[in-house]
Kinemage of the C-alpha trace (Angstrom):
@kinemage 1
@onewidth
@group {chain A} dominant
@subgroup {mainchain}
@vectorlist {calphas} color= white
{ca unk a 1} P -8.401 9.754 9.366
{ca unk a 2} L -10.963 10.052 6.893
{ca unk a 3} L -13.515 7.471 6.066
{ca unk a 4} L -13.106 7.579 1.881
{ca unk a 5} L -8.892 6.954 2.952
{ca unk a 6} L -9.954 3.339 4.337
{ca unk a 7} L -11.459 2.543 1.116
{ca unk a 8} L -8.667 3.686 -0.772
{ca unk a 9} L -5.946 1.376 1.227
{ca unk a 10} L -8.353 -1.687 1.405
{ca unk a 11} L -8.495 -0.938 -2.393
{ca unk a 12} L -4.646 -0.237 -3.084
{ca unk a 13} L -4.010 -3.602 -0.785
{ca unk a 14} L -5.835 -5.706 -2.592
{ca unk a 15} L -4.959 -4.302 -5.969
{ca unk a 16} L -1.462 -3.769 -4.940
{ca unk a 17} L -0.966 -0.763 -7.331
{ca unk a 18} L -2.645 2.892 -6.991
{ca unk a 19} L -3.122 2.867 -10.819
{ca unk a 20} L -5.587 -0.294 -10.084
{ca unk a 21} L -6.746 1.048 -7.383
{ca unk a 22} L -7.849 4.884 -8.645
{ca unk a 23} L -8.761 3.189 -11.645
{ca unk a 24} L -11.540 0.511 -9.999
{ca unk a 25} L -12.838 3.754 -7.619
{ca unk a 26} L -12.551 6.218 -11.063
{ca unk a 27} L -10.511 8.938 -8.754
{ca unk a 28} L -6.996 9.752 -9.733
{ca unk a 29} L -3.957 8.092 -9.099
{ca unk a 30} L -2.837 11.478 -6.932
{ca unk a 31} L -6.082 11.298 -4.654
{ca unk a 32} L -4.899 7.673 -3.726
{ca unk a 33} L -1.074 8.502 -3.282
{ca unk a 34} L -2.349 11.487 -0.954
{ca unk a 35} L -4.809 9.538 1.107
{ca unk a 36} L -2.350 6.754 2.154
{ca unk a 37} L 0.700 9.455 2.703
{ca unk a 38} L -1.389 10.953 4.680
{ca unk a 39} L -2.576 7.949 6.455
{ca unk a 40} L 1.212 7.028 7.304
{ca unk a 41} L 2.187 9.851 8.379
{ca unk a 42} L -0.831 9.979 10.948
{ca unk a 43} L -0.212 6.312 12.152
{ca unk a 44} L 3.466 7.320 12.265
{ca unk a 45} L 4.764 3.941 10.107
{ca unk a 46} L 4.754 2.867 6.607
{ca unk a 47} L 1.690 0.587 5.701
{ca unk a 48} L 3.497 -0.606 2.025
{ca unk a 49} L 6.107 -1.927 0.646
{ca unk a 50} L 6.853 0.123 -2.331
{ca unk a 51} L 8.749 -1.609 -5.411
{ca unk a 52} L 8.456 -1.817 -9.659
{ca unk a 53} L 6.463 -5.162 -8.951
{ca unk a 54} L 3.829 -3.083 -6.916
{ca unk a 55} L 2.990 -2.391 -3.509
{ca unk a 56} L 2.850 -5.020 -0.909
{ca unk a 57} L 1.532 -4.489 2.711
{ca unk a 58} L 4.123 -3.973 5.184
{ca unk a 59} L 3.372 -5.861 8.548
{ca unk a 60} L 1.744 -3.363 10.299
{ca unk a 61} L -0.030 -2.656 6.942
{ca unk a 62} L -1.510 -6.482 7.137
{ca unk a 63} L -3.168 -5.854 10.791
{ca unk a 64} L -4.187 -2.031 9.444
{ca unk a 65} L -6.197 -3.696 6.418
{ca unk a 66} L -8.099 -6.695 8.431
{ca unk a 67} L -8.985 -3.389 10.604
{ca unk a 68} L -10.321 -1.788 7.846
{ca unk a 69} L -11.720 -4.115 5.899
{ca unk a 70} L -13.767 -5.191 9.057
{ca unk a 71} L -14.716 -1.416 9.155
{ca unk a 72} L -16.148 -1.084 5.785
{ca unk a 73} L -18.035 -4.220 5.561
{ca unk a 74} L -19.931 -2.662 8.986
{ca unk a 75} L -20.677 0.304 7.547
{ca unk a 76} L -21.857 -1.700 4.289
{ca unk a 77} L -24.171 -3.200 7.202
{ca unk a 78} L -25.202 -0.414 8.572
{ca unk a 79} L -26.282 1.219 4.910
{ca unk a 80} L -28.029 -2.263 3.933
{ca unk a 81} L -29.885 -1.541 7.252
{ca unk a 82} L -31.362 1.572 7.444
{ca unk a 83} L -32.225 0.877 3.984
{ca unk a 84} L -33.878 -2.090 5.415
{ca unk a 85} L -35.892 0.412 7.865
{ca unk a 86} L -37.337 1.911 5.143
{ca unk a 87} L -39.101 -0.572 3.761
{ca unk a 88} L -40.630 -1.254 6.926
């Protein structure tokens, strides 16, 4: 999986719609519905619950997005870091 794909689900969970979602990262709605069909079909189950009231995270999804969520704040770490380097 791809790195910007993490941020897209963390973003979708928490918004619980792909409009929201696309709309707070300014990509389209299609990026977002590509990047998490792609994502379930590489971890092989669905990560949402799909309705009209939005999209909800399946079980699975719920342990996939502490995962990720966990991943990005490290890497928002790691970037405050090196920048932190810098400076020195």
């Amino acid at each position: 999986m791809e790195f910007e794909q993490y941020r897209f689900f963390v973003s979708t969970a928490e918004e619980k719609s792909v409009i929201k979602a696309a709309d707070k990262l300014y990509v389209t709605r299609q990026t977002i519905s590509a990047a998490l069909n792609r994502m379930e079909d590489e971890a092989g189950f669905p990560l949402f619950k799909r309705s009209n009231q939005g999209m909800e995270l399946t079980e699975e999804g719920l342990v996939y997005y502490k995962k990720a969520k966990k991943l990005l704040k490290d890497f928002e770490r790691l970037n405050a870091d090196i920048k932190g380097y810098g400076r020195r």
